[in-house]
VEXDREN-2710 file (C-alpha; in Angstrom, 1 decimal):
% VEXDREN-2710
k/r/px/py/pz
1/UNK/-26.2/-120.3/-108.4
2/UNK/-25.9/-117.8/-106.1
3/UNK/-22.4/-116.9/-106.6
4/UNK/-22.9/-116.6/-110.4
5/UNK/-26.2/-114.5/-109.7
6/UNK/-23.7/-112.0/-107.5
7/UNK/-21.2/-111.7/-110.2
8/UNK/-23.8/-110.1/-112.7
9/UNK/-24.3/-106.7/-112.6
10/UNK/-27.4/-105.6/-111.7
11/UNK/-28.2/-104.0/-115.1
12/UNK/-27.6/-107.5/-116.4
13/UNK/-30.3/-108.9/-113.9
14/UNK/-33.0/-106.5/-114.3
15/UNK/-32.8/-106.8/-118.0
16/UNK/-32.9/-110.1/-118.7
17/UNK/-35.8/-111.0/-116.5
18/UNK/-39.5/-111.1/-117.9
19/UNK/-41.9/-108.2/-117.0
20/UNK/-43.4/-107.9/-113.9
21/UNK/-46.5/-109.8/-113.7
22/UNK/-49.9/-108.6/-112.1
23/UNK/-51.2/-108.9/-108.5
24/UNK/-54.0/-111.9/-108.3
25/UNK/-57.3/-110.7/-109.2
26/UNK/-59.3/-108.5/-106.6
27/UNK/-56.0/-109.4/-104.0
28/UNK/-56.8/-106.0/-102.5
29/UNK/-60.5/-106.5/-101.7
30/UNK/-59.5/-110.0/-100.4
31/UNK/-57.0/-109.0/-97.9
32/UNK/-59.5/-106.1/-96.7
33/UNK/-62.4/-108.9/-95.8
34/UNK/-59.8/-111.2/-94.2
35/UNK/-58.5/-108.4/-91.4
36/UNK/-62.0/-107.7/-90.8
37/UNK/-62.6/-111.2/-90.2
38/UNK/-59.3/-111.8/-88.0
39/UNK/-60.4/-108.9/-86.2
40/UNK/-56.7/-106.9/-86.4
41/UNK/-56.6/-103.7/-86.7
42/UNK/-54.1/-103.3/-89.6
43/UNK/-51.7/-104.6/-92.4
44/UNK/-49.0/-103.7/-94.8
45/UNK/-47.7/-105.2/-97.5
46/UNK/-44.6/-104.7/-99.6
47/UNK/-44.3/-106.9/-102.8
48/UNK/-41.4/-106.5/-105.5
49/UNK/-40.7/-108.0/-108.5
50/UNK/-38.2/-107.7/-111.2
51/UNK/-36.6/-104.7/-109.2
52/UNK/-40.0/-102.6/-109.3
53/UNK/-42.2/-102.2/-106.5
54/UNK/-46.1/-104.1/-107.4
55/UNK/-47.5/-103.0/-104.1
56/UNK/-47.1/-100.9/-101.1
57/UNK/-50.0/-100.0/-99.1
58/UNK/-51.9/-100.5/-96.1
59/UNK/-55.7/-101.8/-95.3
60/UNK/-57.1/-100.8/-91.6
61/UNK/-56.7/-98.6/-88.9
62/UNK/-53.2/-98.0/-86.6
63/UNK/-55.0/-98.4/-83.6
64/UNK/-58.6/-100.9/-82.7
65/UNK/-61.5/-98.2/-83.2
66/UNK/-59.1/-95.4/-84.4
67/UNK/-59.4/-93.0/-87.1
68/UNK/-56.0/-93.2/-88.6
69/UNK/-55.7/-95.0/-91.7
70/UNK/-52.9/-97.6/-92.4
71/UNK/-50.8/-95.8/-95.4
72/UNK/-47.7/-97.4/-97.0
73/UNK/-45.6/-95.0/-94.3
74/UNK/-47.2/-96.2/-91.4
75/UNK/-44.6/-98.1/-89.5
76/UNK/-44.8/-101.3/-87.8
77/UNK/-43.0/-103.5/-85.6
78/UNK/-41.0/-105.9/-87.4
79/UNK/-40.0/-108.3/-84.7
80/UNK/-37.0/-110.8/-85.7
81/UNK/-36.9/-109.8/-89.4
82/UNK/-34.4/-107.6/-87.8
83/UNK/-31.6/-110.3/-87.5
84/UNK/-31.0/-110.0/-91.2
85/UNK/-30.4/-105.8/-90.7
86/UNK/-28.3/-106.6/-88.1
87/UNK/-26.1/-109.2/-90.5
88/UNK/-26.6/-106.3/-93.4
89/UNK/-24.8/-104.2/-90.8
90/UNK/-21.7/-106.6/-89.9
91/UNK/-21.8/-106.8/-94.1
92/UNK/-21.1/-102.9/-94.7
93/UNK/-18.5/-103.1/-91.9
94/UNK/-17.1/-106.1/-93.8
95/UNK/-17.1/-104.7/-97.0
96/UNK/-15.1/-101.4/-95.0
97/UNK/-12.0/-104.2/-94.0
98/UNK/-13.3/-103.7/-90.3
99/UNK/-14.0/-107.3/-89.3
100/UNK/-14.0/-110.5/-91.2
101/UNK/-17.3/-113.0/-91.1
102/UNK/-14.7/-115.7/-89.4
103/UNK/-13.0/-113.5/-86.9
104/UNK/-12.7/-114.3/-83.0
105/UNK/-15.6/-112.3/-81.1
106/UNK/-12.9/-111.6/-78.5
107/UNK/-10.7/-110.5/-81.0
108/UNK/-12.9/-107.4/-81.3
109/UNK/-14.5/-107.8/-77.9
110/UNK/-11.3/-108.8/-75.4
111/UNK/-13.8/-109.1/-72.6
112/UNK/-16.4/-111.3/-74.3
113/UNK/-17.2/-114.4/-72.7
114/UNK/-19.6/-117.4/-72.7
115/UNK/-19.6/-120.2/-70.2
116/UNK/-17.3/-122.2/-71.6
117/UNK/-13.7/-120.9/-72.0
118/UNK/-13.2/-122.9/-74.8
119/UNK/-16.1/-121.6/-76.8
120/UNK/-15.2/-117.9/-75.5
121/UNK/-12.0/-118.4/-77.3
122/UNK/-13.2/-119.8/-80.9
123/UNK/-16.6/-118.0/-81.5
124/UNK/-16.4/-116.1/-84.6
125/UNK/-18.9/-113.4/-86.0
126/UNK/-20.3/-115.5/-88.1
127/UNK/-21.3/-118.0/-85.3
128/UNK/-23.2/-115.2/-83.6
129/UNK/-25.9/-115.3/-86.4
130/UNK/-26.5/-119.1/-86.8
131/UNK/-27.8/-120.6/-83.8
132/UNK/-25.2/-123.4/-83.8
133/UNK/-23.3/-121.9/-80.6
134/UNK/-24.5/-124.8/-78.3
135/UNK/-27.2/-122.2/-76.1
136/UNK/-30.7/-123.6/-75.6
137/UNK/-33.6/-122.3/-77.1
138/UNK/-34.4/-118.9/-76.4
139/UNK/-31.7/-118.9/-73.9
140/UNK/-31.0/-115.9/-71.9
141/UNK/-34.7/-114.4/-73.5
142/UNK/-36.1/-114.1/-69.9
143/UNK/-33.5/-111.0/-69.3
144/UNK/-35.4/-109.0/-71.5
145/UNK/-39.0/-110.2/-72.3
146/UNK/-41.0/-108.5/-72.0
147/UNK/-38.8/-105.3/-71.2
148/UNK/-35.7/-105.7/-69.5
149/UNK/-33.7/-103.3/-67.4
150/UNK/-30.0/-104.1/-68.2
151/UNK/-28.0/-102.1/-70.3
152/UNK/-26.9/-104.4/-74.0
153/UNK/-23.4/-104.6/-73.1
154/UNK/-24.2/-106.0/-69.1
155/UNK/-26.6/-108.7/-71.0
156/UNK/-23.4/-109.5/-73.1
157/UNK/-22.2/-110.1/-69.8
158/UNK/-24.5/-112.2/-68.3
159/UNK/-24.0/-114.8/-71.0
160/UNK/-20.9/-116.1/-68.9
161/UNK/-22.8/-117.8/-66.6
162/UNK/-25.7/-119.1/-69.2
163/UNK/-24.7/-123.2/-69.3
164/UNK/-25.0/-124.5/-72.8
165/UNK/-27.2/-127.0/-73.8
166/UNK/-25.4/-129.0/-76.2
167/UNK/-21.8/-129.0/-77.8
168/UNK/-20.4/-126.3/-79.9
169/UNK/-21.4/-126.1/-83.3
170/UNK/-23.7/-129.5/-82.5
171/UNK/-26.9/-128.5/-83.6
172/UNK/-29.6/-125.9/-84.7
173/UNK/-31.3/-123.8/-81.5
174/UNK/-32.8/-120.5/-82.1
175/UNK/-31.5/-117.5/-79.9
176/UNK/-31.9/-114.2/-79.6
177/UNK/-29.1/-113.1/-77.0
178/UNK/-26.1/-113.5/-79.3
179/UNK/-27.6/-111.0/-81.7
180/UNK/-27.2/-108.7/-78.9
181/UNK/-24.2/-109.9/-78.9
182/UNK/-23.7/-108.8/-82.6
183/UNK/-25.1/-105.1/-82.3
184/UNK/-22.4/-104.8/-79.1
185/UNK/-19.7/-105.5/-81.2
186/UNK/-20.8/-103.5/-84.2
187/UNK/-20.5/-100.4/-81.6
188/UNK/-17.3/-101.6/-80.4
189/UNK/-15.9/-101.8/-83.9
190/UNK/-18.0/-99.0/-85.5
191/UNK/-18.1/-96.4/-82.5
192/UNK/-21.4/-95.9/-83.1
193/UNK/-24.5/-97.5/-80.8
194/UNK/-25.9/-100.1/-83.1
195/UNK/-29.1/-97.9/-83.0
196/UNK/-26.8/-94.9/-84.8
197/UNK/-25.4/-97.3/-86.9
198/UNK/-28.6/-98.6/-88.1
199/UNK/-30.1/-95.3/-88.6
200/UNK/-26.8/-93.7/-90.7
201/UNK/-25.0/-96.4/-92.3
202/UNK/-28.3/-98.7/-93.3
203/UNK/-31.8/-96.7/-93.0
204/UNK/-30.4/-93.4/-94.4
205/UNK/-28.3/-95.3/-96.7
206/UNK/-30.4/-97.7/-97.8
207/UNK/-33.2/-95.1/-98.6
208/UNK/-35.5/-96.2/-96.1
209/UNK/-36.8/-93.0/-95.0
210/UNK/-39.0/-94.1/-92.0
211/UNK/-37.6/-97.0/-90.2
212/UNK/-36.5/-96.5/-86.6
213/UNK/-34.1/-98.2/-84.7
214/UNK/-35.0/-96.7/-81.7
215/UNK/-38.2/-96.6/-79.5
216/UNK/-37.8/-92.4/-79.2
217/UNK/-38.0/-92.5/-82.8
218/UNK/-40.8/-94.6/-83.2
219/UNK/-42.9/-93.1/-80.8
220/UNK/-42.3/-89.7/-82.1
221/UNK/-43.9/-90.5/-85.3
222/UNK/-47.7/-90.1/-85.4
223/UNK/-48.0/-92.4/-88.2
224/UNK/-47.3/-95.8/-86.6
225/UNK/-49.0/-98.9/-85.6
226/UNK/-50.1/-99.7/-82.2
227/UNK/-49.7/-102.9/-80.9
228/UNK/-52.5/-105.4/-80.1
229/UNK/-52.4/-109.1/-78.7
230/UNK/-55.6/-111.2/-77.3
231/UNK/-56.3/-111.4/-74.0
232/UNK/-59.5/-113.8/-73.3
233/UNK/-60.0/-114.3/-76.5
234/UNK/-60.3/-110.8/-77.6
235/UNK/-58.2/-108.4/-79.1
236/UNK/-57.4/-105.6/-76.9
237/UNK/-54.1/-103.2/-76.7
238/UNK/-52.7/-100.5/-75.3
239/UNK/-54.0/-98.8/-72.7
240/UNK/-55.1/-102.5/-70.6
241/UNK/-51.7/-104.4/-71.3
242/UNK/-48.7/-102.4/-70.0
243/UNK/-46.2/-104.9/-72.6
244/UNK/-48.3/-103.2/-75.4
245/UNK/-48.8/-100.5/-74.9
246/UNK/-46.3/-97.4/-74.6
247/UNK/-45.4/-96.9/-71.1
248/UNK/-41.8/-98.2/-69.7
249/UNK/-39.9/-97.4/-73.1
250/UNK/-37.0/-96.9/-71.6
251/UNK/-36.7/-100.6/-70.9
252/UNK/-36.0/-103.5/-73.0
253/UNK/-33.3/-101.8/-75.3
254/UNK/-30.5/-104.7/-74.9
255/UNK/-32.2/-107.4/-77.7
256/UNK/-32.8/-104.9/-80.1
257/UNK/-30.5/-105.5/-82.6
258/UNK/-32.8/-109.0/-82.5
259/UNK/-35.7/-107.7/-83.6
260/UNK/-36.4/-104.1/-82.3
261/UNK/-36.7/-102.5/-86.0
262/UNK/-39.9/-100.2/-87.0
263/UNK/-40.6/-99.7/-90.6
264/UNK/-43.7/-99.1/-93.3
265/UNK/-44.4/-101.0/-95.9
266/UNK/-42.3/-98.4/-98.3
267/UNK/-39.5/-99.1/-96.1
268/UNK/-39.9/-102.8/-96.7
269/UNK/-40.2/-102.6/-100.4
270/UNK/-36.9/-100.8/-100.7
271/UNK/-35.4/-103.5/-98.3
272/UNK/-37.0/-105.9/-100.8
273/UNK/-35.1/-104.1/-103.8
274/UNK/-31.7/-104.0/-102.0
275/UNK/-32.0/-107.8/-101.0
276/UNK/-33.0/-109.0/-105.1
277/UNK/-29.9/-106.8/-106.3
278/UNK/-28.0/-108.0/-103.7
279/UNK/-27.0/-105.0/-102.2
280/UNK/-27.8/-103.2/-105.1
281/UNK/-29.5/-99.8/-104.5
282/UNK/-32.5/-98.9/-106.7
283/UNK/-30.6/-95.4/-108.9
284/UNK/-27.5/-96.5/-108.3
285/UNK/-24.9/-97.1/-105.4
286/UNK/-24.9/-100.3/-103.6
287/UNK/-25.4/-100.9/-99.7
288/UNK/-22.9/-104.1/-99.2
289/UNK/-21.4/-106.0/-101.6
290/UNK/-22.8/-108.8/-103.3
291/UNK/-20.2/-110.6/-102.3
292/UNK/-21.8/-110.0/-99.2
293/UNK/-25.3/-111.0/-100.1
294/UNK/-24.0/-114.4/-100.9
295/UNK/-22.5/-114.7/-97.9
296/UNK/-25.8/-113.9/-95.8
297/UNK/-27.8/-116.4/-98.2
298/UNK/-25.4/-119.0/-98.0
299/UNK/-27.0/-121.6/-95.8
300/UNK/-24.6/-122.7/-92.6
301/UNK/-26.5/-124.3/-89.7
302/UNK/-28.9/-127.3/-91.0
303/UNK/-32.5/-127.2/-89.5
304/UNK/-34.1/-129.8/-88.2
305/UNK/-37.1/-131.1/-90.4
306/UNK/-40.6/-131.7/-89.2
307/UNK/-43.7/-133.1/-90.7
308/UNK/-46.2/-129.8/-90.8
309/UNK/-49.9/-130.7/-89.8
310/UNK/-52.6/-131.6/-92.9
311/UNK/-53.6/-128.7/-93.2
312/UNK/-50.3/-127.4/-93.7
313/UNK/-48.4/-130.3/-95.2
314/UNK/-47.7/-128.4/-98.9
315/UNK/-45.0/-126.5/-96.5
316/UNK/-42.9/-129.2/-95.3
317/UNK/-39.6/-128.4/-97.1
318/UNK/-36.8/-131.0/-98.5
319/UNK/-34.3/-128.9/-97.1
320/UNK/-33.8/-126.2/-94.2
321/UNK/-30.8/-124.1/-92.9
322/UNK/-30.1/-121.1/-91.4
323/UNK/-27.9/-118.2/-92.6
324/UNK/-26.6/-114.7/-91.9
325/UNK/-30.3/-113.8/-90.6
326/UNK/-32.5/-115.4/-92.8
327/UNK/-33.9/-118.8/-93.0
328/UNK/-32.1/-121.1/-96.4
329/UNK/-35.5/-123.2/-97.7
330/UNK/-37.2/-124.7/-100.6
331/UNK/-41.1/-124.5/-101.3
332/UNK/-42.5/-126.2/-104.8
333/UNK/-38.9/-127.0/-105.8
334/UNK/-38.0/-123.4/-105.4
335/UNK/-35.2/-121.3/-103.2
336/UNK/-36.9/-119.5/-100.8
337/UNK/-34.8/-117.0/-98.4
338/UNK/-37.5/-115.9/-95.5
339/UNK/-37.5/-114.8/-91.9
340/UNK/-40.5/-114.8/-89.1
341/UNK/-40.9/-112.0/-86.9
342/UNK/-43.2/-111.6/-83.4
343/UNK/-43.1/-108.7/-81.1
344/UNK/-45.5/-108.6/-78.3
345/UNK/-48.4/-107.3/-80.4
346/UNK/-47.6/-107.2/-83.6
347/UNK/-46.1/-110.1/-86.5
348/UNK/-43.9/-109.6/-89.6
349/UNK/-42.3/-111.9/-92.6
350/UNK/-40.4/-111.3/-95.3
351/UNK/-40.0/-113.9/-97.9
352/UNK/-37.7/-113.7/-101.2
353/UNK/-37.7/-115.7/-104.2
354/UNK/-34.4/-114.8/-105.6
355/UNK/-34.6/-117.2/-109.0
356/UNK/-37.6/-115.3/-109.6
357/UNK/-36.6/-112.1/-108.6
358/UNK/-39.6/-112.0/-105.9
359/UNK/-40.1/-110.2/-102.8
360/UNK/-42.8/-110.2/-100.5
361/UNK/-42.7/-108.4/-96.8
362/UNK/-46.1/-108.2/-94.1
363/UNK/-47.0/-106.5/-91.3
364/UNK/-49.6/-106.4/-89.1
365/UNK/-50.3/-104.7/-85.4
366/UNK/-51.6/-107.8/-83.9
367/UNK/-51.1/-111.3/-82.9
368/UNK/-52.9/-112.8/-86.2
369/UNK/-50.7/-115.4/-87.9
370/UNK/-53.3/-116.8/-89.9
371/UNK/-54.1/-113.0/-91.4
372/UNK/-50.5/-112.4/-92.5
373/UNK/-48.9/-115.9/-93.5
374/UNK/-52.3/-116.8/-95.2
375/UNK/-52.4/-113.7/-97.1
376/UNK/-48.4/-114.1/-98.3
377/UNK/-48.5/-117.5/-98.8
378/UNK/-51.4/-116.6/-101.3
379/UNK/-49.1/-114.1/-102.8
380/UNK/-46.4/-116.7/-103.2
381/UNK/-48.2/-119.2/-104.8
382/UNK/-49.5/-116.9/-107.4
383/UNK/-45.8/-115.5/-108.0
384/UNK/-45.0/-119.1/-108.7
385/UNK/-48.2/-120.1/-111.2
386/UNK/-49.5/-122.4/-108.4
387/UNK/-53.4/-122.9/-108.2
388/UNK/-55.2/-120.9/-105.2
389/UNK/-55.0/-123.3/-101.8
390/UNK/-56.8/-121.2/-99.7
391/UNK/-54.1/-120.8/-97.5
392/UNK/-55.7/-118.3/-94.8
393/UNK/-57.8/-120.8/-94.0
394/UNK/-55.3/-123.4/-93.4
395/UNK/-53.5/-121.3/-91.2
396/UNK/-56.9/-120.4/-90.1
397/UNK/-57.3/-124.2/-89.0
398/UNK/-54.3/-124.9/-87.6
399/UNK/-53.9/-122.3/-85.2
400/UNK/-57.4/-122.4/-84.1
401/UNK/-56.6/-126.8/-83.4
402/UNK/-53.4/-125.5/-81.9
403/UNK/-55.2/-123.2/-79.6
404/UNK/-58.1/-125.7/-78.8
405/UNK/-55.9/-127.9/-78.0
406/UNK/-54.0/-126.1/-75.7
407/UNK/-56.8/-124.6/-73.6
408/UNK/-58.4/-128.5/-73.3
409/UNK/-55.1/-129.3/-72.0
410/UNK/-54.5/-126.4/-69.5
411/UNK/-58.0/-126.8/-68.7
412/UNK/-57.8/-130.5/-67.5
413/UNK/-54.7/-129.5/-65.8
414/UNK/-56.4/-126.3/-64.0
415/UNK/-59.4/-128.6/-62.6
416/UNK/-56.8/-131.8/-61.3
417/UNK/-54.3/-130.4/-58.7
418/UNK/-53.5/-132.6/-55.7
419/UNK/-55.2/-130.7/-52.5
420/UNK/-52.6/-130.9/-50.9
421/UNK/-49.7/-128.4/-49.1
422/UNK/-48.2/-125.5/-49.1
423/UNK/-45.9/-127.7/-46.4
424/UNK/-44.6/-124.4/-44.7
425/UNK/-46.1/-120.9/-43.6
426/UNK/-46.4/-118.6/-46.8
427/UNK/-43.7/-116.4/-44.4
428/UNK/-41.1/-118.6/-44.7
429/UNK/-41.1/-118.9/-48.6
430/UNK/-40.6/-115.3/-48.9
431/UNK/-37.0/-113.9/-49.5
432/UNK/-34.8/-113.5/-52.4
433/UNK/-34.0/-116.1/-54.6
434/UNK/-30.9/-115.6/-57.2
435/UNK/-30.1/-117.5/-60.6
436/UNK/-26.4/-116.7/-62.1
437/UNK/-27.6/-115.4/-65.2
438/UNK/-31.3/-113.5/-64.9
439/UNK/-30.2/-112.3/-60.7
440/UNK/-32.7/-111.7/-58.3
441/UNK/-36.6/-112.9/-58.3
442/UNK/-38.1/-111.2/-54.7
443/UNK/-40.9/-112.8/-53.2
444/UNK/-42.8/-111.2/-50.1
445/UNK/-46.0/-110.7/-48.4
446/UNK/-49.0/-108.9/-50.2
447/UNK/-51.4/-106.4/-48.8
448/UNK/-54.0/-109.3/-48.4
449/UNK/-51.8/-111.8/-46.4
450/UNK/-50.9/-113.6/-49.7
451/UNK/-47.5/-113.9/-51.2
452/UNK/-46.4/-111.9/-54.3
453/UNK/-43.5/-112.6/-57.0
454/UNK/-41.2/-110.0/-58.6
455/UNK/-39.0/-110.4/-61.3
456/UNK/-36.7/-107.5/-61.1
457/UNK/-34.1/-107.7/-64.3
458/UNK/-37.8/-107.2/-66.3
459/UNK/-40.2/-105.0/-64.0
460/UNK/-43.0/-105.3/-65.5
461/UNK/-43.3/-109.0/-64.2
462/UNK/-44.8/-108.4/-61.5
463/UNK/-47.6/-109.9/-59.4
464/UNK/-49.6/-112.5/-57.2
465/UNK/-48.4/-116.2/-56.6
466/UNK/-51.6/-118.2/-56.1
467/UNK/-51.2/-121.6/-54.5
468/UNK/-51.3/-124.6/-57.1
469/UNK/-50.6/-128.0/-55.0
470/UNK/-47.8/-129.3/-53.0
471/UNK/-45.1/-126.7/-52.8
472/UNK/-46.3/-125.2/-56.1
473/UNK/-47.9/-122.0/-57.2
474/UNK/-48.6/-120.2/-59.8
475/UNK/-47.8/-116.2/-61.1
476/UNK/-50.8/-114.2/-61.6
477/UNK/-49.3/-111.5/-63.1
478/UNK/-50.3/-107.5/-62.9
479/UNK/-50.2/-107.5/-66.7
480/UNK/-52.9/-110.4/-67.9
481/UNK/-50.8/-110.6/-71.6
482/UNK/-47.7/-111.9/-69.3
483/UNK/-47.5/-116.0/-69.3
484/UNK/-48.0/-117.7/-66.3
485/UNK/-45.3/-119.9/-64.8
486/UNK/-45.8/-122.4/-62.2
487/UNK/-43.5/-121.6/-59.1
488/UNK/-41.8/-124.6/-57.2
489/UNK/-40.0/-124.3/-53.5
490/UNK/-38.0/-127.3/-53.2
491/UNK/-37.1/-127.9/-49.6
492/UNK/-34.1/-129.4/-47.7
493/UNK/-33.5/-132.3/-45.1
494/UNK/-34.5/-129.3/-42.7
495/UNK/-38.1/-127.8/-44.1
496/UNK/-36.0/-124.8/-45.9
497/UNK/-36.1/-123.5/-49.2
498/UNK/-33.4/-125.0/-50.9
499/UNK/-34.1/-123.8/-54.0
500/UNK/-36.9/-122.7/-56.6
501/UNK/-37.4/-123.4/-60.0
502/UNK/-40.4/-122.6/-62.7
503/UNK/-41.5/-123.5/-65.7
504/UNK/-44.2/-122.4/-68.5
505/UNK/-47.9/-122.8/-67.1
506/UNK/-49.3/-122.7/-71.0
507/UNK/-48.1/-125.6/-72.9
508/UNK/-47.9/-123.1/-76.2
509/UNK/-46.4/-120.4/-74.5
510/UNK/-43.6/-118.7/-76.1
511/UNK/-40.1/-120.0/-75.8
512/UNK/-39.1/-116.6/-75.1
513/UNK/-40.4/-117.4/-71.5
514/UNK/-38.1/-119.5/-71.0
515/UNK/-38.6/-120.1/-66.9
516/UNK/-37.8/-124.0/-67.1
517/UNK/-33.9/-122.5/-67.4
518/UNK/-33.7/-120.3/-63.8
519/UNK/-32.3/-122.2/-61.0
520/UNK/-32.9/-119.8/-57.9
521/UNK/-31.1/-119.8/-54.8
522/UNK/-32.1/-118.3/-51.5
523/UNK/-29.8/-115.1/-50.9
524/UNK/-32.0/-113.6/-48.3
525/UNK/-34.7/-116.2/-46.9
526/UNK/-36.5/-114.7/-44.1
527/UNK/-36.7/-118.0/-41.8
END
């Protein structure tokens, strides 16, 4: 279907589709009363349908108790919605003959190279953008959440010494390090940064007037969304939490080209357009081919399938894959194309219905799924002549049982630990500890006569280890929006620090922190 849907002018498409229909009754009201009620400062939303643009516009303020008014040119975060720019990018440079979707990554990148030498040799573009290329979940995410200091093309590099998880081509695991991957070779092929390339070939292109690829260009607009995130239970942002607000921009530029994007929710709708027309720009033109678009909606790596809770269960699909940047799904017997997105501090998705020539894209500038899947899914079913299934309150319930049940269970934790240990002086666990892929984590001796930790590849992670049990402690970060980890010295036949390794404190932290994956070696002990 797909195919034959690319091969029809878009003329043909628009035409021989049924008029747009209207927006649910009093939709704008409702979503109004539920941000006031999830407490987030703002939201955008972008809906299209039959090529025309029902709604773009903006309810809130850009910033908790500011003046400034969410428009439909405010610009928000977008988060991972950005992997399927990145694949619209690798399209256009398709569509010029540059690189094929099958090509060798080392054909365009001689000095390319992941763990295995084998899989260094047969990666292809197209494997980039799947999450089939045998890396663990969120592998190699730890280098730049929240801000890392390398360069994009020395995180390239580090991926040599990641170990995979599982074979080649095996199985479904989400990353985000191989779309860094991606924008380094679109520089390498294009000449241009991927941030130029983005900004010339597909914002300027595209027609989307204020969407920024880079954090200069974000920050230099007035007219954009702060970020906000909870912090003991209340939503709080900029100034207290250094990873939201705007301090340190200069960091964290490698993953971009996973989800680093900025746009409003004009932006969106015209993304929306080009997407339905499959490339197709609204007046003419096209960005990529529709070739292309089939290509990026063509479902590759299969997705494992889980029961969703009760209050959820209506979105369990019968099918689930991954494509060029986008999810492949069903919901109500219907093709759904869709992507996620989560920066620290603000949330995106972007859904299409392409049988029904339906597009709907939402922002918001703070940590409040509920708010922005509740309010889309309610747009969704009324696209698809479904009753009303109060779906922010479901979301509303199963985040709030997923979050009670998390703090029971770190509670009960927090109140057990064995009284027992540390086994050694807190001198002689300070040093330098190196892991072949992140590099050096310092800790030393505080002020106070306590020991302190110090990831250096992302500075802002820095701050207090507190003693747990045994040989165990635990960060307590600077930043309080930072997730804990639990610190463990393992020690040798002799009482030394043979080596350290961490793992997530919260059991719903985010897989981005992925600390179970560092094994750290002394380098410079102090014994």
């Amino acid at each position: 279907m797909i195919r034959m849907l690319a091969a029809l002018p878009a003329l043909l498409l628009a035409t021989a589709l049924p008029a747009a229909a209207e927006l649910p009754k009093g939709f704008e009201d409702r979503v109004e009363t539920l941000r006031q009620r999830s407490g987030a400062p703002g939201i955008a939303l972008a809906v299209v349908e039959q090529g025309e643009v029902a709604l773009a516009r903006g309810w809130g303020t850009t910033k908790l108790d500011g003046a400034q008014q969410v428009d439909a040119d405010t610009i928000f975060q977008t988060g991972s919605t950005g992997k399927a720019f990145t694949a619209a990018a690798l399209a256009i440079l398709v569509d010029r003959g540059k690189i094929k979707w099958d090509d060798r990554v080392i054909d365009h990148m001689p000095w390319f190279r992941m763990y295995d030498p084998w899989v260094t040799r047969e990666i292809t573009i197209r494997d980039l953008l799947v999450h089939r290329s045998g890396l663990g979940l969120g592998a190699g995410d730890l280098l730049y959440v929240p801000r890392g200091s390398l360069s994009r093309k020395e995180t390239v590099k580090r991926l040599a010494h990641i170990k995979p998880a599982s074979s080649f081509r095996s199985g479904y695991a989400y990353d985000n390090i191989l779309y860094a991957v991606a924008g380094q070779l679109i520089e390498e092929v294009s000449g241009k940064s991927w941030e130029d390339f983005m900004a010339q070939d597909v914002f300027a292109a595209g027609g989307m007037t204020s969407a920024t690829a880079t954090y200069e260009t974000r920050l230099a607009n007035p007219n954009r969304a702060h970020p906000h995130g909870r912090v003991g239970g209340a939503v709080r942002g900029d100034g207290p939490i250094s990873m939201l607000d705007e301090r340190g921009v200069e960091l964290g530029r490698a993953a971009l080209p996973a989800g680093g994007l900025a746009l409003s929710a004009n932006d969106l709708a015209r993304w929306l357009q080009i997407q339905l027309g499959q490339g197709a720009l609204p007046g003419g033109g096209r960005l990529f081919t529709a070739a292309q678009a089939a290509e990026m909606w063509k479902g590759v790596t299969p997705m494992p399938i889980a029961q969703m809770p009760p209050s959820l269960a209506p979105l369990t699909p019968k099918f689930s894959s991954y494509g060029l940047g986008w999810n492949v799904t069903d919901y109500r017997g219907v093709r759904v194309i869709a992507h996620g997105g989560a920066v620290f501090g603000a949330i995106a998705y972007v859904i299409l219905l392409p049988d029904q020539q339906v597009g709907i894209a939402g922002v918001v500038n703070a940590e409040e799924t509920a708010l922005l899947r509740g309010v889309i899914q309610t747009l969704v079913d009324h696209y698809l002549d479904a009753p009303d299934q109060d779906w922010p309150g479901r979301f509303d319930t199963f985040i709030e049982q997923r979050v009670s049940g998390a703090k029971a269970a770190l509670a009960t934790t927090r109140a057990t630990p064995a009284k027992v240990g540390p086994s050694l002086a807190l001198d002689r666990y300070v040093g330098t500890y190196r892991d072949a892929w992140y590099g050096d984590v310092v800790v030393a001796k505080g002020k106070d006569g306590g020991l302190t930790i110090d990831f250096t590849t992302t500075p802002a992670m820095k701050g207090r280890l507190v003693h747990w049990q045994y040989d165990s402690f635990v960060t307590r970060f600077d930043d309080a929006a930072l997730e804990p980890a639990y610190v463990t010295f393992a020690l040798d036949a002799d009482g030394k620090v043979a080596r350290v390794s961490m793992k997530p404190e919260s059991p719903i932290a985010d897989f981005s922190y992925n600390y179970q994956d560092l094994d750290l070696r002394p380098v410079g002990v102090d014994k």
